[in-house]
N, C-alpha and C positions, 0 to 999 in steps of 0.2 A: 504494500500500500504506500503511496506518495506520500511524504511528509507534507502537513499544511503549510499552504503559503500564504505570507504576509505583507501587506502593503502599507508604509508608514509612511503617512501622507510627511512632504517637508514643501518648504517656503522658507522667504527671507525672514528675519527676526523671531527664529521657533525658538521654544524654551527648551536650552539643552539638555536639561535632566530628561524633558519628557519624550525627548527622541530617543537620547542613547541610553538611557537605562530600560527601556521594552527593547529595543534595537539586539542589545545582548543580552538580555534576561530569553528570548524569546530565540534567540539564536540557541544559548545556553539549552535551552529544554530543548534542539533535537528542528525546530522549528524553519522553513526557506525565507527569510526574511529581506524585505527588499524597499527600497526609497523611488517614491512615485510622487512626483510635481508637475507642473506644469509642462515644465522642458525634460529631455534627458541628459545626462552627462554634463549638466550644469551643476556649481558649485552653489548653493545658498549656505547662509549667513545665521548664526542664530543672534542672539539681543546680544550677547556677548561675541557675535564673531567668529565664533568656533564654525567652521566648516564643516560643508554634508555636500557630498555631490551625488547627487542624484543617480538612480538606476534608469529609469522606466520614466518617460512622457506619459501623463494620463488620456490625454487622446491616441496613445496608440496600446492603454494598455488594455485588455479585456478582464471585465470580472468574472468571468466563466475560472478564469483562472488563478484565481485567490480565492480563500477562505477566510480573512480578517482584513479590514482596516483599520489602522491604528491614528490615529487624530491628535496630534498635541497641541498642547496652546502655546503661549505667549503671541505676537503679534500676526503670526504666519495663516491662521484661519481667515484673517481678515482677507490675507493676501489671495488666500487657495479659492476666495468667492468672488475674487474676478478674471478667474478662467474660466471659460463653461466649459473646457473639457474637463478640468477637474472635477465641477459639478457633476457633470455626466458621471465620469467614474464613481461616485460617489453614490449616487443618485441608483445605477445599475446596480452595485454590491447592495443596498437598502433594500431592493427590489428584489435583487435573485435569494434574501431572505439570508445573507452571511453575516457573520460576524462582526460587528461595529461597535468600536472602542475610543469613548473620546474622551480623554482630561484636560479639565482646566477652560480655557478659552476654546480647545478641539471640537467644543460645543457647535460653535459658530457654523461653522462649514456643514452641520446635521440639519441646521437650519434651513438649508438649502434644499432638504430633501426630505422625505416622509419618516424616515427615522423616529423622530418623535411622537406620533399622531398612538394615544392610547396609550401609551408607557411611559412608565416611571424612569426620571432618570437626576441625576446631578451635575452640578460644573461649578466654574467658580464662580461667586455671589453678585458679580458684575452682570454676567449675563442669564443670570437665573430668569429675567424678565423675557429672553428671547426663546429661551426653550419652551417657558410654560404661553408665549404666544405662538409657537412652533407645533404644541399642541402635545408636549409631556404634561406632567404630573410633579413637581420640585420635590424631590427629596435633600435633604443635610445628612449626606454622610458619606463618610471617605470612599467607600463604592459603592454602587448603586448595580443589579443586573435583573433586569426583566426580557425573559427569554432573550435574542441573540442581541440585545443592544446592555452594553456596560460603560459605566459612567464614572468619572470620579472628580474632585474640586480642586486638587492643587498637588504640586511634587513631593508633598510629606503623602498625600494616600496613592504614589504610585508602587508600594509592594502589596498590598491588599488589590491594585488596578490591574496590574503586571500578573498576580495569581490567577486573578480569575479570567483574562484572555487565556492562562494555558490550560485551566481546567476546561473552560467552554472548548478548547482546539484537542483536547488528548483523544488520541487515537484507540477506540476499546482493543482491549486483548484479545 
């Protein structure tokens, strides 16, 4: 059987905890994990500068062929909702019913798609007002997961965030 594969959304100004610690947590458990923005083989920036160069263009990438999206915040959501290919991508994994994972500001960009509509979910207190007009439910608390959508509010709950994308992705025996 295939190892799950993983799409961690990047843009410019992401917040680097919440890339590279699922990045290699998710690697670490066994996981094909891969960086999908707007462009490919472009470098983005996090608020501190730290560098991600990109795998995978989201207009050429297919969600047939992932099993998770991973969503971080700090400024880069903002950024990933004015690509409509990235919408699209996003838009399609919500639809083909996979796995979506977003902390912090990663909210943002679910916005853009049905994700929310009937489920509970969390993010950071800033944008609590977009999801529950998005059409969740606001919960407070470091993870949130209702069936394949999991949620959490900032880089102190991504090891309770990071668990439960590997529980939802493990492969039965």
């Amino acid at each position: 059987m295939a190892k799950p594969r993983i799409a961690v959304m990047v843009d410019e100004m992401y917040q680097v905890l919440e890339v590279w610690y699922p990045y290699y947590r998710l690697k670490e458990a066994g996981f094909d994990v891969n960086f999908v923005a707007a462009e490919a083989n472009k470098q983005y920036h996090s608020k501190e500068g730290y560098p991600c160069l990109s795998d995978t263009a989201a207009g050429r990438a297919n969600a047939a062929d992932y099993d998770c999206m991973v969503v971080p915040g700090g400024f880069a959501p903002d950024f990933m909702r004015r690509s409509q290919e990235v919408i699209k991508f996003a838009r399609d994994l919500v639809d083909a019913g996979k796995v979506i994972a977003a902390i912090c500001h990663g909210g943002w960009l679910l916005c853009s798609t049905n994700a929310y509509k009937g489920k509970k979910a969390t993010c950071f207190m800033a944008i609590k007002d977009d999801i529950t007009n998005a059409g969740a439910e606001y919960v407070d608390a470091e993870c949130v997961v209702d069936g394949n959508l999991i949620t959490s509010r900032m880089p102190d709950d991504l090891p309770a965030f990071c668990t439960a994308v590997i529980d939802a992705l493990k492969i039965p025996e």
